[in-house]
ZAFIKOL-622094 format. One record per residue (C-alpha): x, y, z. Coordinates in steps of 0.5 Angstrom, whole numbers, padded with zeros to 4 digits, always signed. Layout:
BEGIN
XYZ...
***
This chain:
BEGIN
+0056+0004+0027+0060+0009+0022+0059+0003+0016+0055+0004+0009+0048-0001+0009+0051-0004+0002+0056-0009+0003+0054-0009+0011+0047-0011+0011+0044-0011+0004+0049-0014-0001+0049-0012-0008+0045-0017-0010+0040-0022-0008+0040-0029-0010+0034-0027-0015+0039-0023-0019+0036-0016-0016+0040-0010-0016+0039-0008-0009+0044-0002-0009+0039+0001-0015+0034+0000-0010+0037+0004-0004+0038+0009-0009+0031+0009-0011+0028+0009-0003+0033+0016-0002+0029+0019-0008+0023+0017-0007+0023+0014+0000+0015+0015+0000+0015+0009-0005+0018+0005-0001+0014+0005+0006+0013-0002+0007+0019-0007+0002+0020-0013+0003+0028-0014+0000+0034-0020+0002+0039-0018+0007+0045-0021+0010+0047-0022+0017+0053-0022+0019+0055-0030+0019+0053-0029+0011+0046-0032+0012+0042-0030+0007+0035-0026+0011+0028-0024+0008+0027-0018+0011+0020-0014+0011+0022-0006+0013+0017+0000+0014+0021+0006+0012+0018+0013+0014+0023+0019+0011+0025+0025+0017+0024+0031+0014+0026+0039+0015+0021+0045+0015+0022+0045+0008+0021+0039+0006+0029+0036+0006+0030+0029+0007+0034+0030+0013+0034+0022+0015+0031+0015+0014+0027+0011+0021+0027+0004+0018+0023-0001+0022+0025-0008+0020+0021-0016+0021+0025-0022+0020+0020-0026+0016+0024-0031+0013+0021-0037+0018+0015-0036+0014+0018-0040+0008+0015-0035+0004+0017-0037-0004+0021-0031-0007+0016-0031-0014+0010-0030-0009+0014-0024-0005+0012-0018-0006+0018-0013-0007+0016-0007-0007+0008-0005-0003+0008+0002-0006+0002+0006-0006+0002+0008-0014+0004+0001-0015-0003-0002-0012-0006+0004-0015-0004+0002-0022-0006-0006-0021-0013-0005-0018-0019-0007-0022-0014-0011-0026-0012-0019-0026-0004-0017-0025-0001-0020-0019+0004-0015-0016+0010-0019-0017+0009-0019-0024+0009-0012-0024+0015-0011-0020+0019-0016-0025+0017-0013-0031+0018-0006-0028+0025-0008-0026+0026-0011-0033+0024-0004-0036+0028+0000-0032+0035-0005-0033+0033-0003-0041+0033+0004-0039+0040+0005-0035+0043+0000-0040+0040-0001-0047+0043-0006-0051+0051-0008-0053+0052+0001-0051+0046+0003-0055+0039+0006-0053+0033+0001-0053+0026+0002-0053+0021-0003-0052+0013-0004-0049+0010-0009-0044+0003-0010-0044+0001-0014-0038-0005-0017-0036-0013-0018-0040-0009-0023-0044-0015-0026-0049-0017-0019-0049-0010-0016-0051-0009-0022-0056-0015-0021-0060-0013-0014-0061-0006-0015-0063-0002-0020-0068+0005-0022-0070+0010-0018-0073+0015-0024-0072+0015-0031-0070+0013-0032-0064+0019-0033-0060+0015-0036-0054+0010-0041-0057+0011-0048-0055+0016-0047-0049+0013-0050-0044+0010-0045-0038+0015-0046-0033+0020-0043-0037+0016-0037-0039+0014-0033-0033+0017-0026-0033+0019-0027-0025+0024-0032-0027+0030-0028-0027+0033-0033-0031+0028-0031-0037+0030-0023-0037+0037-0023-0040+0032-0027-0046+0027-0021-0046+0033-0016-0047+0035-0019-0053+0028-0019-0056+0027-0013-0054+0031-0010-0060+0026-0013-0064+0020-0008-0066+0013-0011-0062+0011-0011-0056+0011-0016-0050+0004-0019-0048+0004-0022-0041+0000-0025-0036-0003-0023-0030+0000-0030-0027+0006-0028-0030+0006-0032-0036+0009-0029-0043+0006-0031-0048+0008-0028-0054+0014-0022-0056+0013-0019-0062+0007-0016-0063+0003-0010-0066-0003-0007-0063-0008-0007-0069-0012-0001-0065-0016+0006-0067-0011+0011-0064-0016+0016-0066-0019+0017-0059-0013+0017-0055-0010+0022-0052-0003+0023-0050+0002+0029-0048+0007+0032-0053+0013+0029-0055+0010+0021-0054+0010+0018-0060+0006+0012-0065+0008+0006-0059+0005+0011-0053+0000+0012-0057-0004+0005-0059-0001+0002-0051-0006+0008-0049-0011+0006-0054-0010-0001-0052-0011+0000-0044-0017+0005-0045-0020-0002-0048-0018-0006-0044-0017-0008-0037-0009-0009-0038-0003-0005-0036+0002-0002-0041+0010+0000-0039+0014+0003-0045+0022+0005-0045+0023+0010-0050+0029+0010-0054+0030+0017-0054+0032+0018-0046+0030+0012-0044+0024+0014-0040+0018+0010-0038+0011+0012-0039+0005+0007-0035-0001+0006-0037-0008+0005-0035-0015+0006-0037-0013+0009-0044-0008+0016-0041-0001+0016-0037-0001+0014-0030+0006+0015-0028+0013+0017-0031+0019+0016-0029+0025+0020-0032+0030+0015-0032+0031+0008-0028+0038+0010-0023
***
C-alpha cells in the first residue's frame, strides 16, 4: 500500500497508554522476541481491535533482516480484559518467569515501566530504580523500610502495577533510594525498600554496583524476579536465581 503501519493499522498508543511505535521499533531489532504479540491495532473506521500476531523475521544468508511476515488473528469477540492479555509471549519473557509466581502481565508492566525510565529519567535527569517482583513474604522479611511506605493503606485496586494510571506515580518514587516490591498478581506493596542481605555470595559482572549486587543476592534466596535501571546509561539487568539473565543496553 506504500503507507507506514503507525498511524495506518497501529496507532501510537493504545487506550492502556502503551507506547505501540516503541514496540515497533523493539520487533525490527529484535523480531525473534516478539514471535507471537498480542498489541491493539486500528481499523480503518477507527475502531479499536485486539490483534494476536505470529511474526516470523526473513532473513539473508547473512543474517540480514530482509522483511517481516506477520500473521494476524482478531480476537477482540473474545472480550478478553487488557489486565489479562499478555502483550508480549516471548520465549526469554517465559523463561524469566518460570518456577515463579509472576503472571506475565505483571511482568510486562513492570518491564515497560522500567524501560519509560530508561528513554526518559525524570524531569531531563537519569534515574536508577529496582523492581523485585513475585515471592512476596519471602522478599519482605529479607527487606525493610528506608522511607514511609507510601503504598501502605491504599486500597488493592489502586495499587496493581498493570494499572497504567499507577505508573506516572512509580516514576516519581522512583527518584527516592529503595526498591519496589511487587506481587506476583501485580499488587505493589511497598516502595522504598532496602534489601537486608549477605551480598558476600553473590556474583555479578564488572561494573554493576551495590543495587546489582543485593537484587542477585535476593533472587538467589528467593523465587523472585529482580529488574534494575542503572543511573549511568540507563541499562536494565533481569535477574533470577542469583545472576543476570538478560541485559538490555537501553530501552528505544
Amino acid at each position: 500500500m506504500g503507507k507506514p503501519i503507525l498511524g495506518t493499522i497501529l496507532p501510537e498508543r493504545s487506550k492502556t497508554e502503551r507506547d505501540l511505535a516503541a514496540m515497533v521499533r523493539e520487533v525490527m531489532q529484535k523480531p525473534e522476541n516478539y514471535e507471537v504479540n498480542v498489541n491493539e491495532n486500528v481499523k480503518k473506521s477507527g475502531e479499536r481491535v485486539w490483534i494476536a500476531w505470529t511474526n516470523k523475521a526473513i532473513r539473508d544468508e547473512e543474517g540480514r533482516l530482509l522483511e517481516m511476515l506477520s500473521i494476524g488473528n482478531d480476537i477482540t469477540d473474545r472480550k478478553l480484559d487488557v489486565k489479562e492479555v499478555s502483550i508480549t509471549i516471548a520465549p526469554w519473557k517465559k523463561a524469566i518467569i518460570g518456577g515463579t509466581d509472576i503472571q506475565e502481565p505483571v511482568l510486562d508492566a513492570v518491564y515497560e515501566i522500567a524501560a519509560e525510565i530508561s528513554r526518559e529519567g525524570r524531569e531531563g535527569k537519569p534515574v536508577g530504580t529496582t523492581f523485585i517482583l513475585g515471592d512476596t513474604d519471602n522478599v519482605l522479611a529479607r527487606s525493610r523500610q528506608l522511607i514511609l511506605n507510601p503504598f501502605e493503606g491504599h486500597p488493592r485496586e489502586s495499587r496493581m502495577i498493570t494499572n497504567p494510571g499507577l505508573w506516572e506515580t512509580i516514576k516519581e518514587l522512583a527518584q527516592l533510594d529503595g526498591a519496589f516490591i511487587v506481587g506476583g498478581d501485580g499488587v505493589v506493596w511497598a516502595g522504598g525498600r532496602y534489601i537486608t542481605i549477605d551480598t558476600s555470595a553473590s556474583s555479578i559482572p564488572k561494573g554493576l554496583g551495590t543495587r546489582h549486587a543485593s537484587v542477585a543476592g535476593i533472587t538467589q534466596e528467593t523465587r523472585s524476579v529482580g529488574i534494575v535501571v542503572s543511573q549511568s546509561g540507563g541499562r536494565i539487568s533481569i535477574f533470577k536465581d542469583g545472576r543476570v539473565v538478560r541485559v538490555i543496553t537501553r530501552a528505544e
